[in-house]
C-alpha positions as CSV (number, residue, x, y, z in Angstrom):
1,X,5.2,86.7,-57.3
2,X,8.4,85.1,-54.9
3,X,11.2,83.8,-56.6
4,X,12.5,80.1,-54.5
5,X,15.9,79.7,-55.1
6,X,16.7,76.9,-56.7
7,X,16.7,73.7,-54.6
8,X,19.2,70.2,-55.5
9,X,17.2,67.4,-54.8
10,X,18.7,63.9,-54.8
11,X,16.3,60.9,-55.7
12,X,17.2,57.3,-53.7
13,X,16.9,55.9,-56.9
14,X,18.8,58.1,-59.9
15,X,20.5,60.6,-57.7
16,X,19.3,63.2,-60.1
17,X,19.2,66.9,-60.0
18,X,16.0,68.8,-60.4
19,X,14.8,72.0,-60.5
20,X,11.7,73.3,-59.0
21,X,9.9,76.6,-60.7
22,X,8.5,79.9,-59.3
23,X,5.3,79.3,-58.2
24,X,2.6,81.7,-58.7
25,X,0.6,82.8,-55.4
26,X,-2.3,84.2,-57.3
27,X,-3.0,82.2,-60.6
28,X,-1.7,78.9,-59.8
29,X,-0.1,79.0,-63.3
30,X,1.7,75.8,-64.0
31,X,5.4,75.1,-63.7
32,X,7.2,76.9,-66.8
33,X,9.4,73.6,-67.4
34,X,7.2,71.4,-69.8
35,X,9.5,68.0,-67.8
36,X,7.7,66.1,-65.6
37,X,8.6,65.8,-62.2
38,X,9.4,62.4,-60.8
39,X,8.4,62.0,-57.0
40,X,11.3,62.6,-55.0
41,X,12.2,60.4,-51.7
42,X,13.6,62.9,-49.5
43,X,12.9,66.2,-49.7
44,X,14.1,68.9,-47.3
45,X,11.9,71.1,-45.4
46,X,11.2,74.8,-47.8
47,X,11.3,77.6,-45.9
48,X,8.5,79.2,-44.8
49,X,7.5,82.6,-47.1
50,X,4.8,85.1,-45.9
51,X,2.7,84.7,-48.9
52,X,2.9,80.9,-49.2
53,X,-0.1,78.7,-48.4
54,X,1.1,75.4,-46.6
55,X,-1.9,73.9,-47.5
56,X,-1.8,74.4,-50.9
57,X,1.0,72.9,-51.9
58,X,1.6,69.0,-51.6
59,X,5.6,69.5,-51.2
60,X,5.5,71.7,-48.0
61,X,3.5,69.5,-46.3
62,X,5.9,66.2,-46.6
63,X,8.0,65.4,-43.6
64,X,11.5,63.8,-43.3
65,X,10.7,60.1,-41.6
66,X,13.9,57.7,-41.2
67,X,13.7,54.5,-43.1
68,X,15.7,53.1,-40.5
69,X,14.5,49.3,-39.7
70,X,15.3,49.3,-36.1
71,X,14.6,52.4,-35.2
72,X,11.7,52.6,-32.6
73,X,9.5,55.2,-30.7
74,X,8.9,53.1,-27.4
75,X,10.3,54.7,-24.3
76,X,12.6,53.0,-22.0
77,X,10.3,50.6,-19.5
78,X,9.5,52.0,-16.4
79,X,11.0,50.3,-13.3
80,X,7.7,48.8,-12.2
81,X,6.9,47.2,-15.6
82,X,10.7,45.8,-15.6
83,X,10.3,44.5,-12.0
84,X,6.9,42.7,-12.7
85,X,8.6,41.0,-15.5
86,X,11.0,39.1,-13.1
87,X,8.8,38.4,-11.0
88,X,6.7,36.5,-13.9
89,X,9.9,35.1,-14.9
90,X,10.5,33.8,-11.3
91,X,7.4,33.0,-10.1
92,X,7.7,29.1,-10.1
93,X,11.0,29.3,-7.9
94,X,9.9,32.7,-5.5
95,X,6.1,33.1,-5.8
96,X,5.6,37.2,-5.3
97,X,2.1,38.4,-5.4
98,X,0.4,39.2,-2.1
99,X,2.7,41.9,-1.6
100,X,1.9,43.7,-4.6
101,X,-0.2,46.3,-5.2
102,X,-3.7,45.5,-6.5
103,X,-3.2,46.6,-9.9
104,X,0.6,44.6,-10.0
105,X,-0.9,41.5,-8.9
106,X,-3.6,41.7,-11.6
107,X,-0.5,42.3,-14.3
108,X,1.5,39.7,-12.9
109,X,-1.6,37.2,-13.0
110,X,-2.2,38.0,-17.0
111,X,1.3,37.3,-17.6
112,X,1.4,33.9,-15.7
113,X,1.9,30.5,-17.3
114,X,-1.3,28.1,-17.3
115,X,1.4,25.2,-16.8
116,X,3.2,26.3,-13.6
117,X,3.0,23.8,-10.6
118,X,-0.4,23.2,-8.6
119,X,2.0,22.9,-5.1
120,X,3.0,26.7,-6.1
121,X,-0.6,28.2,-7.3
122,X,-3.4,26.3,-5.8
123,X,-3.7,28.1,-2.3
124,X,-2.2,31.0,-3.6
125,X,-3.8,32.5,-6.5
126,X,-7.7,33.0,-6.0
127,X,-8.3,34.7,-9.4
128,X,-10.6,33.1,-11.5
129,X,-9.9,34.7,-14.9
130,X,-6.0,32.6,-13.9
131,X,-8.1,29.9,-13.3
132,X,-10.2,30.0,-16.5
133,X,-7.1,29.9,-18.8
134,X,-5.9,26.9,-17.2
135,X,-9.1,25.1,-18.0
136,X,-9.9,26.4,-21.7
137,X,-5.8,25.3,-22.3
138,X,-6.5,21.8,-21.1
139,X,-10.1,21.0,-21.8
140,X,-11.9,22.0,-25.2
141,X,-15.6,21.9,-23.7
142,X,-16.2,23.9,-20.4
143,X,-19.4,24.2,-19.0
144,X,-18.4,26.4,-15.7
145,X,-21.9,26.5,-15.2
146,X,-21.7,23.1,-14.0
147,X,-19.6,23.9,-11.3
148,X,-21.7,27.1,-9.9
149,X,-19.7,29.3,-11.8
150,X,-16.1,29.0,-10.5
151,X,-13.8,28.3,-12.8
152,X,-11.2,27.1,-9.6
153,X,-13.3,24.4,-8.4
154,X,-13.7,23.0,-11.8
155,X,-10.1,23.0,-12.5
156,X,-9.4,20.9,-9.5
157,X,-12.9,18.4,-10.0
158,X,-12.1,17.7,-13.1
159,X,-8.2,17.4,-12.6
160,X,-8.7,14.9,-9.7
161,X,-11.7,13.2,-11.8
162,X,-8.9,12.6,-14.6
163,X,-6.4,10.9,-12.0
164,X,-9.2,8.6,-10.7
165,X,-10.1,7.0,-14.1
166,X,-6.7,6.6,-15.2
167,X,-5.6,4.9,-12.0
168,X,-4.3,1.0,-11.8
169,X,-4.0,-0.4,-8.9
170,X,-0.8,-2.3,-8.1
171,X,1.2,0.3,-10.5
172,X,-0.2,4.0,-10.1
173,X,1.7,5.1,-6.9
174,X,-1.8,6.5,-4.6
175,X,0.4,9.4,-3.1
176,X,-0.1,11.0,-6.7
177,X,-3.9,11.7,-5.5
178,X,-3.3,11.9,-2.1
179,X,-0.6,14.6,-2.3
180,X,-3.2,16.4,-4.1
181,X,-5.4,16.6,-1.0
182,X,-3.8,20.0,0.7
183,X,-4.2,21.4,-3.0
184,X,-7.8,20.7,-3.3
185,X,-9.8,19.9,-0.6
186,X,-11.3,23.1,-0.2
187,X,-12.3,23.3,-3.5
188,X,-14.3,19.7,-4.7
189,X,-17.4,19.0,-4.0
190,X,-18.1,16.8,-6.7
191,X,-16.6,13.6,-7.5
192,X,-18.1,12.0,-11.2
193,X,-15.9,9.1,-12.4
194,X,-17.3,7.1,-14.7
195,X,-14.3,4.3,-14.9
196,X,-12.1,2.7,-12.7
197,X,-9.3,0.7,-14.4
198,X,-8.5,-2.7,-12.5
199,X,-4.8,-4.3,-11.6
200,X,-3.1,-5.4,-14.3
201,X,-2.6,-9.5,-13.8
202,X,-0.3,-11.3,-16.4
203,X,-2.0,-14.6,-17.9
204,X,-0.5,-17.7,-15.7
205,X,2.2,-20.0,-17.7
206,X,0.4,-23.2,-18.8
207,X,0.6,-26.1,-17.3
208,X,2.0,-29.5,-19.6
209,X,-0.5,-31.4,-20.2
210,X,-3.6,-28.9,-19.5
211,X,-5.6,-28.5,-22.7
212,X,-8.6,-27.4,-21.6
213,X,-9.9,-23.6,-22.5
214,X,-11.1,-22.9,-18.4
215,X,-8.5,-19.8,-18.3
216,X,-10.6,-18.1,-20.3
217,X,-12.5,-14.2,-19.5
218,X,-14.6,-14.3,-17.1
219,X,-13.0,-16.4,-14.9
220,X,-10.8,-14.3,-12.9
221,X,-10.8,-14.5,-9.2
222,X,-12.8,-11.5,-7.9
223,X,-10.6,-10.4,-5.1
224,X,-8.0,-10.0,-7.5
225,X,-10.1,-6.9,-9.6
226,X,-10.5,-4.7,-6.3
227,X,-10.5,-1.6,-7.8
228,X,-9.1,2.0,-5.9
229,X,-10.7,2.7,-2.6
230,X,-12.1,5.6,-1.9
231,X,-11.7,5.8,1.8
232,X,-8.9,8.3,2.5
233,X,-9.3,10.5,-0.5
234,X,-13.1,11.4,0.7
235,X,-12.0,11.6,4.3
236,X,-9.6,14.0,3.4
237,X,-12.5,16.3,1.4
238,X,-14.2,18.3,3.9
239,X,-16.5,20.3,0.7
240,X,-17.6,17.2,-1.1
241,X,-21.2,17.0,-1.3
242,X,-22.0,14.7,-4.5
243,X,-20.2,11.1,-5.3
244,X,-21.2,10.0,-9.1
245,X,-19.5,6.4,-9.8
246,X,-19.5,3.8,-12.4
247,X,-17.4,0.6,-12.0
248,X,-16.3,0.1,-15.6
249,X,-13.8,0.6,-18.3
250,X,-14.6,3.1,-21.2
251,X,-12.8,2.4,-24.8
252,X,-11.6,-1.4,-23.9
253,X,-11.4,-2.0,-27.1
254,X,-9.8,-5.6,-28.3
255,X,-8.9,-6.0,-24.8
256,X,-12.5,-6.3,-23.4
257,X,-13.6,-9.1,-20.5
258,X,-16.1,-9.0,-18.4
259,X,-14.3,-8.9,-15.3
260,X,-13.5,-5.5,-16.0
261,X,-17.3,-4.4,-15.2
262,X,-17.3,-6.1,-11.9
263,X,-18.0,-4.2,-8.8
264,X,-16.1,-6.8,-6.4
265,X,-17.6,-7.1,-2.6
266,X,-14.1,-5.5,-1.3
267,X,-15.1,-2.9,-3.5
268,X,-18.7,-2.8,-2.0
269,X,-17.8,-2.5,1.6
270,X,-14.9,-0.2,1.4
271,X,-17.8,2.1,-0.7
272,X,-20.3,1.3,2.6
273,X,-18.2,2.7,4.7
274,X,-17.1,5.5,2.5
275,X,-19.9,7.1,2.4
276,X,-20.8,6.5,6.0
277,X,-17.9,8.4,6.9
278,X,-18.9,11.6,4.7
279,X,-21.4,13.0,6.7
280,X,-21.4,16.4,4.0
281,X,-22.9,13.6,0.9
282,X,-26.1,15.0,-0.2
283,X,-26.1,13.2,-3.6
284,X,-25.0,9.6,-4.0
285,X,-24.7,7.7,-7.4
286,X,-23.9,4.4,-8.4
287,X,-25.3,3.6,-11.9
288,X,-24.2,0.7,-14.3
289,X,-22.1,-1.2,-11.8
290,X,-24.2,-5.0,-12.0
291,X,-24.8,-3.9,-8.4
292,X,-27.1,-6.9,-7.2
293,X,-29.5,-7.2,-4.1
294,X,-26.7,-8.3,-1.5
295,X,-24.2,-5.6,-2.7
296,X,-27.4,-3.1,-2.4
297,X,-28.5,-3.8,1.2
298,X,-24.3,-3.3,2.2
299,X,-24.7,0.1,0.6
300,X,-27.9,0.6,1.9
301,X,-27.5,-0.5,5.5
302,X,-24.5,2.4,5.7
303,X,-27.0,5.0,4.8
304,X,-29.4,4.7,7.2
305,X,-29.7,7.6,9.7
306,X,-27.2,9.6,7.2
307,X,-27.8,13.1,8.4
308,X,-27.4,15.0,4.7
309,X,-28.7,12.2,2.0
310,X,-31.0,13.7,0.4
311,X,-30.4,11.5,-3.6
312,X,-30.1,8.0,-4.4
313,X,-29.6,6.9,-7.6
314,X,-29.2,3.5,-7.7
315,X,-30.2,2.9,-11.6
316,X,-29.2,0.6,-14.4
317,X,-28.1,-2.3,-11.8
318,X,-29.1,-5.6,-10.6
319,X,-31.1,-5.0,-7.6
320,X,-34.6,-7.0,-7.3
321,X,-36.9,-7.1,-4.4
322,X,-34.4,-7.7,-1.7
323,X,-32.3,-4.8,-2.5
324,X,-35.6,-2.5,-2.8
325,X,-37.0,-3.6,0.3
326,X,-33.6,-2.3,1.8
327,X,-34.4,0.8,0.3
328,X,-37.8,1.0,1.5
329,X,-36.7,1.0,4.5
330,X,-34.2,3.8,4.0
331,X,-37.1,5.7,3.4
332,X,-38.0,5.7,7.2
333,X,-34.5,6.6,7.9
334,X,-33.3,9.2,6.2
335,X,-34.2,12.8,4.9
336,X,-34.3,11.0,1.4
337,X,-36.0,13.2,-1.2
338,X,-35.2,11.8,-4.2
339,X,-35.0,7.9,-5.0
340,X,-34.3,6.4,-8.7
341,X,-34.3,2.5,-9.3
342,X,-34.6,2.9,-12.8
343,X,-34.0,-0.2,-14.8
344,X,-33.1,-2.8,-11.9
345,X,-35.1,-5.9,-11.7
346,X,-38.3,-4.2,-9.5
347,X,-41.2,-6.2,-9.4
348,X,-44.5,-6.6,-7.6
349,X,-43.1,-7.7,-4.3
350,X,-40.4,-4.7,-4.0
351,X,-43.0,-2.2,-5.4
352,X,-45.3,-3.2,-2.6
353,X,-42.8,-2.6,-0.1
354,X,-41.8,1.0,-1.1
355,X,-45.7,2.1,-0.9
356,X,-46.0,0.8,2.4
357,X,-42.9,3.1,3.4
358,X,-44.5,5.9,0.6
359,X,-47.7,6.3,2.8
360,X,-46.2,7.4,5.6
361,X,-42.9,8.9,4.1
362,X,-43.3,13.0,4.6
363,X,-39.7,13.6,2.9
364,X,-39.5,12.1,-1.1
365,X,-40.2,14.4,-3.7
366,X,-39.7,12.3,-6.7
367,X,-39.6,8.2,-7.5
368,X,-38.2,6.5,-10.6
369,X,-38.8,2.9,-11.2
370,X,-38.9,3.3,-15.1
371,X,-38.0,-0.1,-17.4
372,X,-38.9,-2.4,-14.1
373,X,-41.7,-4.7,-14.2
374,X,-44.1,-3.7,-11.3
375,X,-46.9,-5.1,-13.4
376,X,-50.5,-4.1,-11.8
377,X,-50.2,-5.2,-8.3
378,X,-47.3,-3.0,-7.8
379,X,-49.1,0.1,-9.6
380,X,-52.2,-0.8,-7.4
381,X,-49.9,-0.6,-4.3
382,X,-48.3,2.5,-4.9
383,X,-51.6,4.2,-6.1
384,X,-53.6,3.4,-2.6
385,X,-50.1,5.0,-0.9
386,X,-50.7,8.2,-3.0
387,X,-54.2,8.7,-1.4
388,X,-52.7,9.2,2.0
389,X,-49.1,10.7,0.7
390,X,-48.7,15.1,1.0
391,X,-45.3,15.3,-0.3
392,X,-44.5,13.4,-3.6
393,X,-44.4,15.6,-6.9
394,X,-42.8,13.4,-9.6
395,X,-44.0,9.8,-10.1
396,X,-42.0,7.6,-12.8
397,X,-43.3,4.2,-13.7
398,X,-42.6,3.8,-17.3
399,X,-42.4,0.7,-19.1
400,X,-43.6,-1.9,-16.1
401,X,-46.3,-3.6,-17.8
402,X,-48.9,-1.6,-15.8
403,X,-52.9,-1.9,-17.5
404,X,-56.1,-0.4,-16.7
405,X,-56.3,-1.5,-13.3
406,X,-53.9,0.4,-12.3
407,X,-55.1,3.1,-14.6
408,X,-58.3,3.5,-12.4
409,X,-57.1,4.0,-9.1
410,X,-54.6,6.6,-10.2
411,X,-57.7,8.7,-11.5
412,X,-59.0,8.2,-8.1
413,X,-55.9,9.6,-6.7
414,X,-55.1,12.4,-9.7
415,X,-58.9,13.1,-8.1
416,X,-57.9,13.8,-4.0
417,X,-54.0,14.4,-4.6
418,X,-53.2,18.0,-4.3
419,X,-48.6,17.3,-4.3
420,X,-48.1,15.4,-7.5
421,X,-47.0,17.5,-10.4
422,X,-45.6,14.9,-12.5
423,X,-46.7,11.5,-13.9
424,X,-45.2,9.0,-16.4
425,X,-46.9,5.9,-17.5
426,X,-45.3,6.0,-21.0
427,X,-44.9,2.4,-22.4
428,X,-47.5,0.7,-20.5
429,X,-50.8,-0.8,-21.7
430,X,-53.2,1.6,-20.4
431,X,-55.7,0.9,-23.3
432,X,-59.0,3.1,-24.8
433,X,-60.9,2.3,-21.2
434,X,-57.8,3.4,-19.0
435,X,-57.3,6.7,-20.9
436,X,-60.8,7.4,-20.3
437,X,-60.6,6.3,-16.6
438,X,-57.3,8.9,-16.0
439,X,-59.4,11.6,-18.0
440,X,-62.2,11.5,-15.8
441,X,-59.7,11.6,-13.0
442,X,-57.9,14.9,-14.1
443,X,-61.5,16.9,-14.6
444,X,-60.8,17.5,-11.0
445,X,-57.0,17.9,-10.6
446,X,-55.4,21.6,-10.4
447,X,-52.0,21.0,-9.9
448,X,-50.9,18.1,-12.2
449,X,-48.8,19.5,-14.4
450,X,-47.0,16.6,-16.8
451,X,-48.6,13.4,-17.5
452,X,-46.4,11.3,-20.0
453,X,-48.9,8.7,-21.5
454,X,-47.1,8.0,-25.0
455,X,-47.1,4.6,-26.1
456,X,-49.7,3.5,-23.7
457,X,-52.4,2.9,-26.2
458,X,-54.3,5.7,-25.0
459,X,-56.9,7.0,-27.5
460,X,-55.9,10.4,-29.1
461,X,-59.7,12.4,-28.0
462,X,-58.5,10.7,-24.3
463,X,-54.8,12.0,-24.4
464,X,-55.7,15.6,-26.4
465,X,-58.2,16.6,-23.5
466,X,-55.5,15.5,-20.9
467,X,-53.2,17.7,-22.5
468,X,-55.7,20.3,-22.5
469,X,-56.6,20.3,-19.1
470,X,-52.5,20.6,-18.2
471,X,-52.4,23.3,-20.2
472,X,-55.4,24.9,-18.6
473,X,-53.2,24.2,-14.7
474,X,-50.4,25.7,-15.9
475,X,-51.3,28.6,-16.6
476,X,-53.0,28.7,-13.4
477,X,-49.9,28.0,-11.9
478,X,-48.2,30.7,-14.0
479,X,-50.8,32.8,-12.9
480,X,-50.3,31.9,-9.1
481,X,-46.7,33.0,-9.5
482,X,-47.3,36.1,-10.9
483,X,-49.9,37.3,-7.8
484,X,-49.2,34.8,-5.2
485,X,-51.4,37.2,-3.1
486,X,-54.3,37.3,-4.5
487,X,-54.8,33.5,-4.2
488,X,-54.4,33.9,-0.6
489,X,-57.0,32.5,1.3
490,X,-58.9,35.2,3.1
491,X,-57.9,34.1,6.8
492,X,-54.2,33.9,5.4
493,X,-54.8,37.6,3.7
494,X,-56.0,38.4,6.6
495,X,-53.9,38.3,9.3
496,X,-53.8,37.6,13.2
497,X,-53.5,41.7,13.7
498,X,-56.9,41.9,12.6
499,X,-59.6,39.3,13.1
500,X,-62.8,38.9,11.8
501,X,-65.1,40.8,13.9
């Protein structure tokens, strides 16, 4: 057995003395003082004996560690680390970042404000993650799919969207989205605004003696609601490729009138010429702006011969058979594939002008003219165009009073047509005798794919074996997909390089 020599220990709390005992190395005998020992705070290191055991014994393991509060282990920062700082510090007054190294500039960029200038980071920093921090800060919903994935260009859409609908005429300076131009104009491609605030016009004082109510809504002069043009801000977008507009004002409140949903003829022809000018447009949309048949055929007439059109949404307006026979024509002068006329005043007359164009049209792909009222001679009309058109796949002529007349030359053409995919005659009045008619009809179709026929008074045996026979295309199609080559036809599979014979 080693004798320790006996050890002061001072306690933070008491400041009392205490003793520690020999220890036994082979029987582990207790401590021959019956007192027991408090925990001390500090302890000093024991010195280290042959026999002794570190492991075995709780106090020769404890360390010294300073209570001190400011005491710290970090290093001093390198140089590198220091200088990045400054420049992150800096940056809005000396922008430093193509001169760094890769792995600096990636630093500097996590460290950067969301809220510095646009004149300082918008042709300077490419990064997207910098990009997607500005949007999550300023928008709570982000659907960067949206925008093909890049966070950039939706920063600057949606920025530049935001300054559109909140602009008033006659008190919004325009250089505020004009000066944003060398910012963005590599970067939009899409325009969506779905409000455009009018001028602000103070009532007029009333005259003595005038007691009549004539002042009141709706009788404002319309040249005095011109809303923002659009002229110079597309000019000035080389990308843009899609215009979505709506000529109204969201959240009015108390304050509505009906001049502020008025899509003023100053408004129309400065739009005409707008997107005459764009020759990049692919998409065009102007939906729920009272847009009428005059107002149509301007638009129209500036689209004709547009070498990138390729949408036209013209929905939830005004237009009748004037305004659709305009469009019919624009059928015959354009790449058009995709026309929509939902919900506009359509009817036999403007239907029976867009087959004539529809027969000999080799570029739409799809047709809406849901919630117009075509009635039977317009269905008839565009059925007899579908016998001689290849290229249509989607058909839309929900809700426009169509019957079984029409019902039974679409069988004939769901019989011979080999393009359309997609049919909707939901809403109508087909009745027990159509159904059966379009049944008959799809015992011979392979490639129809969708045929909407709810609330058409179809019978339920009619519209289950329609369903079934989609069901039974489908899967052909799925199956044509999957081995495209062994529904080759055998010249095809073929080949020139080796004839038959």
């Amino acid at each position: 057995m080693q004798e320790m020599s006996t050890t002061p220990i001072i306690s933070a709390g008491s400041r009392s003395l205490m003793t520690t005992q020999d220890k036994s190395s082979t029987t582990g005998q207790p401590l021959s003082s019956g007192r027991q020992l408090s925990k001390p705070s500090v302890i000093p290191p024991p010195v280290k004996s042959r026999g002794s055991n570190p492991k075995n014994d709780v106090y020769l393991m404890r360390r010294i560690i300073a209570e001190d509060a400011e005491w710290s282990l970090a290093i001093v920062p390198l140089l590198t680390e220091l200088c990045i700082q400054h420049i992150v510090k800096n940056f809005q007054n000396n922008p430093i970042l193509n001169q760094l190294l890769p792995e600096h500039q990636q630093k500097v960029l996590n460290h950067l404000s969301p809220d510095l200038p646009l004149a300082v980071t918008a042709n300077l920093i490419e990064d997207e993650n910098y990009w997607r921090r500005c949007c999550v800060q300023r928008w709570p919903v982000c659907h960067v799919e949206d925008y093909g994935g890049r966070w950039k260009r939706m920063f600057f859409e949606r920025h530049l969207e935001n300054l559109l609908k909140h602009f008033i005429p006659g008190t919004t300076d325009p250089a505020v989205i004009l000066d944003l131009l060398s910012l963005c104009r590599n970067y939009v491609r899409r325009i969506r605004v779905d409000q455009f605030l009018p001028p602000v016009r103070l009532p007029p004082p009333p005259r003595k003696g005038d007691q009549s109510d004539s002042g009141s809504e709706g009788e404002m002069e319309e040249s005095a609601m011109d809303h923002y043009q659009l002229r110079d801000l597309v000019a000035g977008l080389s990308q843009l490729e899609e215009l979505d507009l709506v000529y109204g004002v969201k959240d009015c409140g108390m304050n509505f009138e009906w001049n502020l949903f008025l899509f003023t003829y100053r408004d129309c022809h400065s739009l005409a010429a707008t997107v005459k000018a764009c020759h990049t447009l692919k998409i065009f949309r102007l939906t729920r702006s009272k847009v009428d048949d005059e107002k149509a055929r301007i638009l129209i007439r500036s689209l004709l011969d547009h070498p990138a059109l390729e949408e036209l949404d013209l929905s939830h307006n005004l237009i009748g058979d004037r305004g659709v026979r305009a469009a019919a024509k624009l059928l015959s002068h354009s790449r058009l594939r995709v026309l929509n006329l939902a919900n506009n005043q359509v009817r036999a007359p403007g239907a029976q002008s867009l087959a004539h164009a529809l027969a000999h049209n080799t570029n739409l792909l799809s047709l809406n003219l849901r919630l117009n009222c075509i009635e039977d001679e317009g269905g008839q009309a565009l059925a007899h165009a579908l016998q001689t058109n290849k290229c249509l796949t989607t058909l839309h002529l929900g809700g426009n009073e169509l019957s079984e007349p029409t019902a039974t030359l679409l069988s004939q053409v769901l019989s011979i047509n080999t393009t359309l995919t997609s049919i909707n005659l939901s809403c109508n009045h087909i009745g027990l005798d159509g159904g059966k008619q379009l049944l008959e009809g799809m015992s011979d179709n392979r490639t129809l794919l969708e045929f909407d026929l709810r609330l058409s008074d179809v019978a339920q045996e009619s519209e289950y074996l329609i369903g079934q026979a989609l069901c039974a295309n489908r899967e052909a199609a799925r199956q044509r997909a999957l081995n495209p080559s062994h529904f080759m036809s055998p010249l095809t599979a073929k080949g020139p390089e080796n004839p038959v014979g």
